[in-house]
PDB file with one MODEL, atoms N, CA, C and O in Angstrom:
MODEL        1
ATOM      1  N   UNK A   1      62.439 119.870 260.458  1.00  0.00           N
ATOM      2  CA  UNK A   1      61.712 118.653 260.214  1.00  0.00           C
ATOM      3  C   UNK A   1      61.192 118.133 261.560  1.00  0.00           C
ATOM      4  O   UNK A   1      61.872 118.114 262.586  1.00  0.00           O
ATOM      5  N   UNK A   2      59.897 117.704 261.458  1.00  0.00           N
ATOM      6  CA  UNK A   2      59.545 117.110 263.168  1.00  0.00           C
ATOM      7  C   UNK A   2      59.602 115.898 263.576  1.00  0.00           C
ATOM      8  O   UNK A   2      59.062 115.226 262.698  1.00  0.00           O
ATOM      9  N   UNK A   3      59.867 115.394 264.211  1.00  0.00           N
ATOM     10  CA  UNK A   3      60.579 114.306 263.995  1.00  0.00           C
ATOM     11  C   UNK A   3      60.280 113.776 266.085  1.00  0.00           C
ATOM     12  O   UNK A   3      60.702 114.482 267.001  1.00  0.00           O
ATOM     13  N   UNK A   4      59.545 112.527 266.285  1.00  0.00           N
ATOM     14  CA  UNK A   4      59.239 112.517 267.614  1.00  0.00           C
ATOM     15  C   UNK A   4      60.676 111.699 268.392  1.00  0.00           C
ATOM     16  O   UNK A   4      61.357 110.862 267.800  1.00  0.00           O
ATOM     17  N   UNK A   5      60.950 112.209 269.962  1.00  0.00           N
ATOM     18  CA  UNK A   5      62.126 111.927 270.353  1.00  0.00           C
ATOM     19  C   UNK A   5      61.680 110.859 271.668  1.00  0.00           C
ATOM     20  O   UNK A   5      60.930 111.252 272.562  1.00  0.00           O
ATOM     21  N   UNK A   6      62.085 109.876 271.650  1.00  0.00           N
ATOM     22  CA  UNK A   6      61.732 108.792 273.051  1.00  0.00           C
ATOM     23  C   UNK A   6      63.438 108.653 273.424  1.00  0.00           C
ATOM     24  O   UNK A   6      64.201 108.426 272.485  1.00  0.00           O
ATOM     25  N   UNK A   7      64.008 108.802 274.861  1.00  0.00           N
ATOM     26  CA  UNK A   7      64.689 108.827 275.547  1.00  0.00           C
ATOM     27  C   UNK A   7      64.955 108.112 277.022  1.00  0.00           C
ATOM     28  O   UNK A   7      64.811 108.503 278.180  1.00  0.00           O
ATOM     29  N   UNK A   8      65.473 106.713 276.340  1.00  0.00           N
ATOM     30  CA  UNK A   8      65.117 105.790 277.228  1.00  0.00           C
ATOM     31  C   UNK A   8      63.511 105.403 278.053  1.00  0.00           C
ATOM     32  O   UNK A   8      63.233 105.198 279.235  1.00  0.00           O
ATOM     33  N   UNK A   9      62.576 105.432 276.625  1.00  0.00           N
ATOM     34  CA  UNK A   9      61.334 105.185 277.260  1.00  0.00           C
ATOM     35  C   UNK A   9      60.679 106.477 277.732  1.00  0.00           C
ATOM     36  O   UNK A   9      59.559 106.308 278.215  1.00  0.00           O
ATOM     37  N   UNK A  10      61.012 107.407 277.708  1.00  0.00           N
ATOM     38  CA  UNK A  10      60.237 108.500 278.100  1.00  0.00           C
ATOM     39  C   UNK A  10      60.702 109.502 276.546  1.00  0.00           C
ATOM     40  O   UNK A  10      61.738 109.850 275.980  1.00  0.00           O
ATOM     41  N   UNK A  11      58.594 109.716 276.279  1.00  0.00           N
ATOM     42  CA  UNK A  11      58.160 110.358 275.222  1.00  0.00           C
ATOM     43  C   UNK A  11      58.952 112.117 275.187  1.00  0.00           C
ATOM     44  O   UNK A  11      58.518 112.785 276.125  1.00  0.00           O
ATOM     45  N   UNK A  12      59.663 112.655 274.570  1.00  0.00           N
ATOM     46  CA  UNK A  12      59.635 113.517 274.708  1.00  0.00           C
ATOM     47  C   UNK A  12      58.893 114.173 273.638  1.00  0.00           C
ATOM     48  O   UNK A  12      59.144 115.375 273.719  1.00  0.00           O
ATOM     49  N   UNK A  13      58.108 113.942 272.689  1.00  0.00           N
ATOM     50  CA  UNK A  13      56.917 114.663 271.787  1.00  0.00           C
ATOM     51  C   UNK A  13      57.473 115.145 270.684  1.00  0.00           C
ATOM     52  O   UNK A  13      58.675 114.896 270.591  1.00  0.00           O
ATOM     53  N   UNK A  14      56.939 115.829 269.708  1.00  0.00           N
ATOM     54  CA  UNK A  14      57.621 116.039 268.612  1.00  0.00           C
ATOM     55  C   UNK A  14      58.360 117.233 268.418  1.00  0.00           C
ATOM     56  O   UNK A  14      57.761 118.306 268.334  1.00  0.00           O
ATOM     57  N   UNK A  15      59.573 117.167 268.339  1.00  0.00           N
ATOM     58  CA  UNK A  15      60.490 118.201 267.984  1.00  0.00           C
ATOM     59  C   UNK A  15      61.044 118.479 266.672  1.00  0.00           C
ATOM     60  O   UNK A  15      61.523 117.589 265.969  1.00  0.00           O
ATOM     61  N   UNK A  16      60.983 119.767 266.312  1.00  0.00           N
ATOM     62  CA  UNK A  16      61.652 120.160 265.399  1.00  0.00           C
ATOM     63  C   UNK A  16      63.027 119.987 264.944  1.00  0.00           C
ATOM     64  O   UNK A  16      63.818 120.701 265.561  1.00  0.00           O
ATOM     65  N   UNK A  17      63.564 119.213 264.002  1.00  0.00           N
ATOM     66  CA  UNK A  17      64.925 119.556 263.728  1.00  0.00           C
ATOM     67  C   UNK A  17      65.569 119.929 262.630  1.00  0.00           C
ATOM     68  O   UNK A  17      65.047 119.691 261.540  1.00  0.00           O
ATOM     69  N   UNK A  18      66.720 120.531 262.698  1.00  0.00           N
ATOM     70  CA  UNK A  18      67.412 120.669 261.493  1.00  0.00           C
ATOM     71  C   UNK A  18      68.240 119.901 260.636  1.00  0.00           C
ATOM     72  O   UNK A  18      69.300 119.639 261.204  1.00  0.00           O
ATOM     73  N   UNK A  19      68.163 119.412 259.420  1.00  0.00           N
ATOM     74  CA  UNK A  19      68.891 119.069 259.043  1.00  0.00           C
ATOM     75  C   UNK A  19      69.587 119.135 257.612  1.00  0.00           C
ATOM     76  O   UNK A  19      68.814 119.107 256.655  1.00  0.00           O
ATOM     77  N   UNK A  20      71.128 119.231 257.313  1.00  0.00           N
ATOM     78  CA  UNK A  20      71.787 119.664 256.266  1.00  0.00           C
ATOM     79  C   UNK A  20      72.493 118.931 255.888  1.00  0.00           C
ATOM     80  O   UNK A  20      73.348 118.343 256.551  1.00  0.00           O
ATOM     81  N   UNK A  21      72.266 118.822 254.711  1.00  0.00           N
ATOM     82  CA  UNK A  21      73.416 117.712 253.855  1.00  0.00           C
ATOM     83  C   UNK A  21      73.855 118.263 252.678  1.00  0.00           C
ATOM     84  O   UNK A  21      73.062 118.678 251.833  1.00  0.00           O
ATOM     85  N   UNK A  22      75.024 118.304 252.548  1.00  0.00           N
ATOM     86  CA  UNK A  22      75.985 118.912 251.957  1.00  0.00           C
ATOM     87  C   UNK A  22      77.639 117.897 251.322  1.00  0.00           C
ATOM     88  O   UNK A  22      78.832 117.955 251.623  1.00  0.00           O
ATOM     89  N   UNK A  23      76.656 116.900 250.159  1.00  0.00           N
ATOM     90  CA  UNK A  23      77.528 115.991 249.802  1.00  0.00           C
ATOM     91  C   UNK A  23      79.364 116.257 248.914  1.00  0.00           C
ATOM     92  O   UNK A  23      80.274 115.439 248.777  1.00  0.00           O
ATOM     93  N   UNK A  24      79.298 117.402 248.578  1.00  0.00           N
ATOM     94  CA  UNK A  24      81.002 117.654 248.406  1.00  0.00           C
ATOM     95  C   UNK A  24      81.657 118.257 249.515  1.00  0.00           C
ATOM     96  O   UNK A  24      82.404 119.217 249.328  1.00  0.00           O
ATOM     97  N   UNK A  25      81.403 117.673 250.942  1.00  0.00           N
ATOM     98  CA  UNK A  25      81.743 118.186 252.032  1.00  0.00           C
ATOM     99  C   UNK A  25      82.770 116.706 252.105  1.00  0.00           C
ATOM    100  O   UNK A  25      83.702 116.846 252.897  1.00  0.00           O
ATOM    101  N   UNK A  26      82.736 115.725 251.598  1.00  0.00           N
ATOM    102  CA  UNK A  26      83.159 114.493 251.689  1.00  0.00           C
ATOM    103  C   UNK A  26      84.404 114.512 251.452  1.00  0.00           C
ATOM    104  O   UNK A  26      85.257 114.082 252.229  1.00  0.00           O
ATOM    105  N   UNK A  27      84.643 115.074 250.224  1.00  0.00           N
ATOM    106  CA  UNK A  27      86.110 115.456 249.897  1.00  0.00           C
ATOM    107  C   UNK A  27      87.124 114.299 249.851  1.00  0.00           C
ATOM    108  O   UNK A  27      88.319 114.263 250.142  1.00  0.00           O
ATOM    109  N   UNK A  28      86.145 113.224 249.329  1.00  0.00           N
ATOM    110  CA  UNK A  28      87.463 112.260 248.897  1.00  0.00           C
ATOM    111  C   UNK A  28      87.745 111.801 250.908  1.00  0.00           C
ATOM    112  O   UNK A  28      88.588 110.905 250.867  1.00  0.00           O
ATOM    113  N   UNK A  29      87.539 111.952 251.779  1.00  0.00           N
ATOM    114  CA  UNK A  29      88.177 111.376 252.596  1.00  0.00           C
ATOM    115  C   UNK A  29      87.311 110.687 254.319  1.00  0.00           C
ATOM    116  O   UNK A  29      87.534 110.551 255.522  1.00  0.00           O
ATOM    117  N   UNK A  30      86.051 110.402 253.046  1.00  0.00           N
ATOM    118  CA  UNK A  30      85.246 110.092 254.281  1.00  0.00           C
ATOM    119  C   UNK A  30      84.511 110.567 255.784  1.00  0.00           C
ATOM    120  O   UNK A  30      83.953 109.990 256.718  1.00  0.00           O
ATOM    121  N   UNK A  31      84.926 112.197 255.357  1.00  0.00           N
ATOM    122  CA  UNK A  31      83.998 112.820 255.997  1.00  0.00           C
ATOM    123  C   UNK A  31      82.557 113.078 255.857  1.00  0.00           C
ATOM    124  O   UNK A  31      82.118 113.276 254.724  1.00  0.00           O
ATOM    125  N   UNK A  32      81.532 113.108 257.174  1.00  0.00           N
ATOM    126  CA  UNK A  32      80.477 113.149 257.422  1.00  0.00           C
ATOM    127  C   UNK A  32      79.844 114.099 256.246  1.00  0.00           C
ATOM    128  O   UNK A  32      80.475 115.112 255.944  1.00  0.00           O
ATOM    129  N   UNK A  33      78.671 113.816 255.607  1.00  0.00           N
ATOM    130  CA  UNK A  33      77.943 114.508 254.806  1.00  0.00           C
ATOM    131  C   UNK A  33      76.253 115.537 255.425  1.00  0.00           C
ATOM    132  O   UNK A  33      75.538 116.308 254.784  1.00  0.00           O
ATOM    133  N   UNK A  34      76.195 115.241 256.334  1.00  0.00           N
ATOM    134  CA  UNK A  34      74.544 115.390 256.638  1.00  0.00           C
ATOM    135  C   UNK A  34      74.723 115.772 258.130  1.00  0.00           C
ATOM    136  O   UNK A  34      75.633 115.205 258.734  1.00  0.00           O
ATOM    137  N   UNK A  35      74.245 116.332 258.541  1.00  0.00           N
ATOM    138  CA  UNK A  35      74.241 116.983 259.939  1.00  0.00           C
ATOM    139  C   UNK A  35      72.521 117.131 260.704  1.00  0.00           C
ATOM    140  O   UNK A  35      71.666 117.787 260.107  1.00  0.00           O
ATOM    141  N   UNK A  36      72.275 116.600 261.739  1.00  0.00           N
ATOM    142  CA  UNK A  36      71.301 116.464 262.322  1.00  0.00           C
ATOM    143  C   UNK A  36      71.240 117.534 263.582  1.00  0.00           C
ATOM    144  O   UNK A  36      71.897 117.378 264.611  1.00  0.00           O
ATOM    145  N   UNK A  37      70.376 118.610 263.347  1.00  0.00           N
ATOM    146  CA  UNK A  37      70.998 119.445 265.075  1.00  0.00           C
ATOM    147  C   UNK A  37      69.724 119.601 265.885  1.00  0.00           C
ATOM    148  O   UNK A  37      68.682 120.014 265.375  1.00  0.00           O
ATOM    149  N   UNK A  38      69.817 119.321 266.936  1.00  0.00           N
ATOM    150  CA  UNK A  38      68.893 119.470 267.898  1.00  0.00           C
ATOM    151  C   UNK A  38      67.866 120.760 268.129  1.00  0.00           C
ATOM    152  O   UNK A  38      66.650 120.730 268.322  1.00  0.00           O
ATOM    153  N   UNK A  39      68.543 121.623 268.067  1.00  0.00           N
ATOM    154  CA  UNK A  39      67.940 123.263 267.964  1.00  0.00           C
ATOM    155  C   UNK A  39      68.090 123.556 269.629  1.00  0.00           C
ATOM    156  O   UNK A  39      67.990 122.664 270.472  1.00  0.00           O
ATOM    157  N   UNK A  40      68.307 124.760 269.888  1.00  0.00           N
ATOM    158  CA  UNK A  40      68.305 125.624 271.198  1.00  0.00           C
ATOM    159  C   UNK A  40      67.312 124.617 272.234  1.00  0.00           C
ATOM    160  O   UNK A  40      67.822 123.798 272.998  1.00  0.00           O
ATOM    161  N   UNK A  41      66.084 124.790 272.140  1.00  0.00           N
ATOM    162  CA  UNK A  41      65.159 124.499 273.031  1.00  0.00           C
ATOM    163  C   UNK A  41      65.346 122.793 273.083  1.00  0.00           C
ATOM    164  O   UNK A  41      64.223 122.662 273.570  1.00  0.00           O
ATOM    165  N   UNK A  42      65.603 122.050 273.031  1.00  0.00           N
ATOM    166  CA  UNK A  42      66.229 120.797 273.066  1.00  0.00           C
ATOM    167  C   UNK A  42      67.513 120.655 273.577  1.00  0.00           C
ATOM    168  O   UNK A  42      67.390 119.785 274.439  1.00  0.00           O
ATOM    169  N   UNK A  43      68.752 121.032 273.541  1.00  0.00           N
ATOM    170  CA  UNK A  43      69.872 121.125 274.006  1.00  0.00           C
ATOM    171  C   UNK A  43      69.676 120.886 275.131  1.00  0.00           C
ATOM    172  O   UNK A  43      69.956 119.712 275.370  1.00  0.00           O
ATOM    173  N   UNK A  44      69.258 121.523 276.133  1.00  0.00           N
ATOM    174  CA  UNK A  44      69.613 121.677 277.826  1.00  0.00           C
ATOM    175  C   UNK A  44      69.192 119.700 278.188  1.00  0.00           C
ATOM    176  O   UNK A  44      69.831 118.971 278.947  1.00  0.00           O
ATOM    177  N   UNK A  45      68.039 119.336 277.408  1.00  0.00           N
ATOM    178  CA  UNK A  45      67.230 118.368 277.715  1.00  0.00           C
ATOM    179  C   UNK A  45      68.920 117.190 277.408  1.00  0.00           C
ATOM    180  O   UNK A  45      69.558 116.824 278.395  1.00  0.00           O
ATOM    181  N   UNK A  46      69.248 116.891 276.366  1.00  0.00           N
ATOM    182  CA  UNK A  46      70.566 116.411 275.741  1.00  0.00           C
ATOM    183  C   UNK A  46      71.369 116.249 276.671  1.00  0.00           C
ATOM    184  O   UNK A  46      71.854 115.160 276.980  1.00  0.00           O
ATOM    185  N   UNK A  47      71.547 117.096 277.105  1.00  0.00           N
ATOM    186  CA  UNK A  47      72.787 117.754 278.360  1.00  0.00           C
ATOM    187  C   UNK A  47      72.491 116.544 279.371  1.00  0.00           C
ATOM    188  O   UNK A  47      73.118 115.557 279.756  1.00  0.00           O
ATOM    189  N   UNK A  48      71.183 117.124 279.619  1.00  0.00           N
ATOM    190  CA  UNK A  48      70.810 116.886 281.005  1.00  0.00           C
ATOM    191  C   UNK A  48      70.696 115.083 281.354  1.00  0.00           C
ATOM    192  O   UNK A  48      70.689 114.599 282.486  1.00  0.00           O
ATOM    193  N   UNK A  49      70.617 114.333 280.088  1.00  0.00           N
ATOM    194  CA  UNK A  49      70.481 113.265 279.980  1.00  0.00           C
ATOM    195  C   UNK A  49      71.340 112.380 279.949  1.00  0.00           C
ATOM    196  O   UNK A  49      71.070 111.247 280.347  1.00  0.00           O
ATOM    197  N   UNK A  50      72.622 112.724 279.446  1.00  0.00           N
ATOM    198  CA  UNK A  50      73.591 112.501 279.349  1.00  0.00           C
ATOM    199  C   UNK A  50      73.561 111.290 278.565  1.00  0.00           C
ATOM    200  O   UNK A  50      73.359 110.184 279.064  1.00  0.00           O
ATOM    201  N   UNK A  51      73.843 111.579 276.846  1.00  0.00           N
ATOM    202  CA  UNK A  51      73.619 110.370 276.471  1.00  0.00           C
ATOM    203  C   UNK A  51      75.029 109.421 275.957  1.00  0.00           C
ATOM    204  O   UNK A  51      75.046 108.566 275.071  1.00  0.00           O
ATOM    205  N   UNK A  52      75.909 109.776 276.625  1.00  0.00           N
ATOM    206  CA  UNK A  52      77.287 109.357 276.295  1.00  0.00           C
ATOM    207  C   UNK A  52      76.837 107.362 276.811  1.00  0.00           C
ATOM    208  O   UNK A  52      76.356 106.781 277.784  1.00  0.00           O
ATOM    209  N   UNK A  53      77.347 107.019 275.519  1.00  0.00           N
ATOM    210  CA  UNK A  53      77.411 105.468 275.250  1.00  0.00           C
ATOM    211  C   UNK A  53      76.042 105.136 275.322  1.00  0.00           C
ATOM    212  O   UNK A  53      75.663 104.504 276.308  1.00  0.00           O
ATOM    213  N   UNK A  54      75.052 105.526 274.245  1.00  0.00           N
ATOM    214  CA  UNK A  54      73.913 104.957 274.464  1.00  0.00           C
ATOM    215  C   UNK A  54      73.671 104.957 272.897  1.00  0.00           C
ATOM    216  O   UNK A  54      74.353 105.646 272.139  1.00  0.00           O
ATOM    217  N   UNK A  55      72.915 104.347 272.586  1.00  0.00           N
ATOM    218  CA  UNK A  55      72.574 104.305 270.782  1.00  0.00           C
ATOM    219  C   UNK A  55      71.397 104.832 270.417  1.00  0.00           C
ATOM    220  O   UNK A  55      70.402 104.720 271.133  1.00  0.00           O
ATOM    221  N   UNK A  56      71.390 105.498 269.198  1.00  0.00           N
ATOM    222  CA  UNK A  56      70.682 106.727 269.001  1.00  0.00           C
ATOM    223  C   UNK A  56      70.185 105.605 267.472  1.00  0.00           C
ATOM    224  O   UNK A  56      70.951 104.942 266.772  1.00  0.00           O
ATOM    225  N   UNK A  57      68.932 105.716 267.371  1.00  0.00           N
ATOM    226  CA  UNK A  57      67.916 105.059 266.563  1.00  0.00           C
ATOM    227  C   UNK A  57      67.494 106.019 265.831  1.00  0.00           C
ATOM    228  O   UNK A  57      67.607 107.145 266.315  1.00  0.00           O
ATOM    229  N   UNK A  58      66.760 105.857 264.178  1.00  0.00           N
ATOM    230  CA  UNK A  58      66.140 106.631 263.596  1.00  0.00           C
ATOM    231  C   UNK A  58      65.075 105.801 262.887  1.00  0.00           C
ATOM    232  O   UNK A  58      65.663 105.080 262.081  1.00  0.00           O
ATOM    233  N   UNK A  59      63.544 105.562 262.838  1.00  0.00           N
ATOM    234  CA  UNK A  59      63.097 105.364 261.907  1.00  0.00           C
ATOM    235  C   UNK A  59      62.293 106.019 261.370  1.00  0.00           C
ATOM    236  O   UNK A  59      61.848 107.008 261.952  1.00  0.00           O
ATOM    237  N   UNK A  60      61.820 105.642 259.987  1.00  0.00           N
ATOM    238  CA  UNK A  60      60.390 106.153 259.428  1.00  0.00           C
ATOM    239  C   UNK A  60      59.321 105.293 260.108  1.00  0.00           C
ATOM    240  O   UNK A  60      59.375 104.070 260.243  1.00  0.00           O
ATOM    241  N   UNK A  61      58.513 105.964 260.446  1.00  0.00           N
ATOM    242  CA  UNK A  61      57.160 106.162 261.017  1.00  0.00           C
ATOM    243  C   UNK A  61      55.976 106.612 259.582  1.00  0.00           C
ATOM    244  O   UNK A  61      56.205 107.139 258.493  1.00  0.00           O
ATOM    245  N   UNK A  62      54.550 106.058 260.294  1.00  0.00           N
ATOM    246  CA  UNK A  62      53.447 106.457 259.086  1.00  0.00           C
ATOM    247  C   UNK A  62      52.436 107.069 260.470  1.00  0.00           C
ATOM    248  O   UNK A  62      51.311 106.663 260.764  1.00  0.00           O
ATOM    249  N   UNK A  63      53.082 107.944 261.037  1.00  0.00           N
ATOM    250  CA  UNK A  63      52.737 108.861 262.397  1.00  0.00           C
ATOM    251  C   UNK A  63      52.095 110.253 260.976  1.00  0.00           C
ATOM    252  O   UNK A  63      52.387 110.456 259.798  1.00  0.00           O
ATOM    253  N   UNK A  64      51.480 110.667 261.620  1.00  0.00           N
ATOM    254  CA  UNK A  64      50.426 111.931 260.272  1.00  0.00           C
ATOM    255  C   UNK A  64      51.935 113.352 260.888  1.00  0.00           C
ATOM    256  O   UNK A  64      52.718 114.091 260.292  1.00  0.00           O
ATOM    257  N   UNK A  65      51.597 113.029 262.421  1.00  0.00           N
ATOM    258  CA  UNK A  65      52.580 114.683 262.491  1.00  0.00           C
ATOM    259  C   UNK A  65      54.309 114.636 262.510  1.00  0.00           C
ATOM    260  O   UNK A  65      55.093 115.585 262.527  1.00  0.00           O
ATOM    261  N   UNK A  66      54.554 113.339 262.502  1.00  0.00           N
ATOM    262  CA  UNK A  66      56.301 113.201 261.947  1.00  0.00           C
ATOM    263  C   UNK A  66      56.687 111.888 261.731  1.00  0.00           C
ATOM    264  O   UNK A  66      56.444 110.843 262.336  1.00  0.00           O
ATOM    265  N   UNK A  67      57.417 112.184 260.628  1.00  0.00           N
ATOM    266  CA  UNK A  67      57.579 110.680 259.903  1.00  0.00           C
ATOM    267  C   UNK A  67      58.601 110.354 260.168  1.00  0.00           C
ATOM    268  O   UNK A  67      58.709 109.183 259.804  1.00  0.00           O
ATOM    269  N   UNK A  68      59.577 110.729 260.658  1.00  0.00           N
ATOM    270  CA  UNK A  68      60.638 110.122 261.967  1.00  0.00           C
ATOM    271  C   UNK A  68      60.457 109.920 263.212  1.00  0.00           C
ATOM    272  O   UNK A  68      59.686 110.723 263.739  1.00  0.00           O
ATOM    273  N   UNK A  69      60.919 109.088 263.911  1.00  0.00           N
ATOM    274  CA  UNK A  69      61.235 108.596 265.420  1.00  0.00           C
ATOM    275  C   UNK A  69      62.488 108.735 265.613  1.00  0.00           C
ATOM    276  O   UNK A  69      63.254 108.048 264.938  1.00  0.00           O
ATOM    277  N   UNK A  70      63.011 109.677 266.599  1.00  0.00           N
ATOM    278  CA  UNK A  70      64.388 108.871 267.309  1.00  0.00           C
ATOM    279  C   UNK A  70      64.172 108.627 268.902  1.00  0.00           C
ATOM    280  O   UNK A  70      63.742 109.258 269.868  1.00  0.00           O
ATOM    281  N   UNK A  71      64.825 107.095 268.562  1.00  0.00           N
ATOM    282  CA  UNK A  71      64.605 106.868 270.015  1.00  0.00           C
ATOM    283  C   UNK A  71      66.134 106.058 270.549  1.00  0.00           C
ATOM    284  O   UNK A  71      66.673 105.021 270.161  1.00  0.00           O
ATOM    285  N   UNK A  72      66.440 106.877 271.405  1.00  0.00           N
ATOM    286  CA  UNK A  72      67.771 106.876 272.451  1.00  0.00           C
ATOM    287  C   UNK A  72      67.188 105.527 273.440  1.00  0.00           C
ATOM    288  O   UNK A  72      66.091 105.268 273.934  1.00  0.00           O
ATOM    289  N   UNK A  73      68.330 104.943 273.440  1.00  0.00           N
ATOM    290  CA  UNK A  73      68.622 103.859 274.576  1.00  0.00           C
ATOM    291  C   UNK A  73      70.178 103.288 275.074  1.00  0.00           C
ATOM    292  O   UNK A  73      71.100 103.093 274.282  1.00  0.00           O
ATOM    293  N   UNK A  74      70.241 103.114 276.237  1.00  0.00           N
ATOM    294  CA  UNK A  74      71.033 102.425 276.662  1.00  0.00           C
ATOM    295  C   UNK A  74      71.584 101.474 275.909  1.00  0.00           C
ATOM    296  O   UNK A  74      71.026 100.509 275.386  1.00  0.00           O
ATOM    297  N   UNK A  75      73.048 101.888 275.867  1.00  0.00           N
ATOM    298  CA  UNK A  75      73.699 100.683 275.091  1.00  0.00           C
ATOM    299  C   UNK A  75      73.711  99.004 276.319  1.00  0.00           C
ATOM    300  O   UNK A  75      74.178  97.942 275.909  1.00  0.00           O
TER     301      UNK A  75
ENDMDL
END
């Protein structure tokens, strides 16, 4: 799914991602249902950014080439 990524203010353009949801994964005990993954060619960028304690945003967008935004910021 493409989906555009802003990272503390800097555009990183639209990336592809994966995502799987798999609702009897729940099992009665409040485990996570849906999984969002970055893909290979994105990772290093993740890394490199280090987004430990920062809040990770999602919206819908009426953008023509991806109807998601995530945009990372500083908590």
């Amino acid at each position: 799914m493409p989906i555009r990524v802003i990272i503390r203010g800097r555009d990183y353009g639209i990336r592809n991602f994966e995502i799987s949801h798999k609702p009897s994964g729940e099992a009665g005990q409040d485990n996570y249902t849906t999984i969002l993954r970055w893909g290979p060619e994105f990772t290093n960028i993740v890394l490199q950014e280090n987004l430990t304690d920062t809040v990770f945003s999602i919206y819908e967008t009426s953008e023509e080439n991806a109807a998601f935004l995530i945009d990372i910021t500083d908590a």
